[in-house]
N, C-alpha and C positions, 0 to 999 in steps of 0.2 A: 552598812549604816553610814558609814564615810562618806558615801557618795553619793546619798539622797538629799542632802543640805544644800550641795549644789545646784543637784539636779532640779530641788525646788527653788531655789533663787534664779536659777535660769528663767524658769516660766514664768515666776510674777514678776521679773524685771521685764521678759517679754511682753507679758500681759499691758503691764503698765504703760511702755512704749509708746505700745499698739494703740492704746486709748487715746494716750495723752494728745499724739504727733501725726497718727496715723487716721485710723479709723473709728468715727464717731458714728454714734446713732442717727446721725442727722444726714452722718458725709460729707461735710464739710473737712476739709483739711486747713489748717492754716498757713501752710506755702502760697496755697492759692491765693487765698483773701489776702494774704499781704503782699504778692506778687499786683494785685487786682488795686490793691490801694496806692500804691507806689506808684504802676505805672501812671492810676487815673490822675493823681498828684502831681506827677512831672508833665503830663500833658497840658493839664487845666490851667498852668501855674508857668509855663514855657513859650516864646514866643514872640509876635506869630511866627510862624513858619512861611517863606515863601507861596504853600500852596493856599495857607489861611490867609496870606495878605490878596491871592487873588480874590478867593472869596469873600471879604469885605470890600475890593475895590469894587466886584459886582454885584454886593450886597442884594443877595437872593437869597430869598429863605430855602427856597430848596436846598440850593448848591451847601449851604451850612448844615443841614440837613445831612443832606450825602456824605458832606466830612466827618460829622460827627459818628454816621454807621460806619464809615472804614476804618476810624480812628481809633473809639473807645468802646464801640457795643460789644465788642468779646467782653471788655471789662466790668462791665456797669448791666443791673437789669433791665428789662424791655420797657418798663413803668417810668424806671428815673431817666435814662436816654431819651425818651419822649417828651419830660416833665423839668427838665433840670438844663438851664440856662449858661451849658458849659462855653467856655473860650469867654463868658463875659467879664473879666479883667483881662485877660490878652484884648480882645475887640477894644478895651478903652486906652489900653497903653498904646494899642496901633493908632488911635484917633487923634492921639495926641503926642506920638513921635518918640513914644518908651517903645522897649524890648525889654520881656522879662526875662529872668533866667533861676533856676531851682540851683540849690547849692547842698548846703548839710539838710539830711532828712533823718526824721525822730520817729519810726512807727512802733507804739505799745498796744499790746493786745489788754481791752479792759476786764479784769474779771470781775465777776464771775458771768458776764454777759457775754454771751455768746455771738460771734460775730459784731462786736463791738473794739473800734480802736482809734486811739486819740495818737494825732500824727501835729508834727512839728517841724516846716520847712521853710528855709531859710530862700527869700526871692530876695535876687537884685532887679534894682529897674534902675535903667539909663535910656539918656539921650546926648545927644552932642557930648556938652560939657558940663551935664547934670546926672548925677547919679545914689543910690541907697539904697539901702537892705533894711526890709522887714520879716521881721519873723512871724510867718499864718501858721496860727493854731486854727486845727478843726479837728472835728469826731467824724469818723466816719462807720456807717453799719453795712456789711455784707449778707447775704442771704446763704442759706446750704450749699449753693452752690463756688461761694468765694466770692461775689462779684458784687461790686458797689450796689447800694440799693438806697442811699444819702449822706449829703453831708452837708457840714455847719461849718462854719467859718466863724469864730471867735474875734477873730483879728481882719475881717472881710473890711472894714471902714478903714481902718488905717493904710492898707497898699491902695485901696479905690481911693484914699485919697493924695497919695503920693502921687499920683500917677492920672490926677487929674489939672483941670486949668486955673 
């Protein structure tokens, strides 16, 4: 009898684990989707990169095209990589002689929505002898799979406008 109490808290602490961390109905895990959010966060928000400054010097749509499927399409679904106007704050800091850079990052998972999570990260933008930090809030949603499927930018007008002429 002693040793059934255990035995039963072993499995519904396992059980519970399993559900919570692990394995959902859906199959989504949330290592993924916040590994998926972070990366897409540091990419979108970082910048440019030497290869994206050739890319705008030869401002092809293809060639941005092509960066953006080597870049982020592990990260992001097939719909939003098609539909979703990434690098456009890197493309205006470059036009106008900023560099951004990602600093403290805030991601919470929103409940009870599933695949839902409000992120907070901290961008410096400089140039020469001009420099500041804005803190971009957005939401972002994931799909079963963990992989970006949108997001909103709450604070999108204040860095576009930092970082404008």
């Amino acid at each position: 009898m002693k040793y059934i109490m255990p035995i039963v808290c072993f499995f519904i602490l396992g059980f519970v684990t399993n559900e919570v961390l692990f394995d959902r109905d859906d199959g989504r895990t949330d290592a993924d989707a916040f590994f998926n959010v972070r990366f897409v966060l540091k990419e979108e928000l970082n910048g440019p990169t030497e290869e994206l400054k050739d890319v705008y010097d030869g401002e092809e749509e293809a060639a941005l095209r092509l960066y953006k499927e080597e870049n982020v399409a592990m990260h992001v679904s097939e719909d939003f990589l098609s539909s979703y106007a990434f690098y456009d704050l890197v493309e205006r800091a470059y036009d106008n002689g900023y560099t951004l850079e990602t600093g403290s990052m805030t991601i919470d998972k929103v409940e009870p929505d599933e695949g839902m999570y409000e992120a907070t990260v901290e961008v410096s933008y400089s140039k020469e002898d001009e420099s500041g930090t804005v803190n971009m809030e957005a939401d972002l949603e994931t799909n079963q799979d963990g992989k970006v499927t949108d997001i909103e930018y709450s604070t999108y007008n204040e860095l576009y406008r930092a970082i404008g002429v």
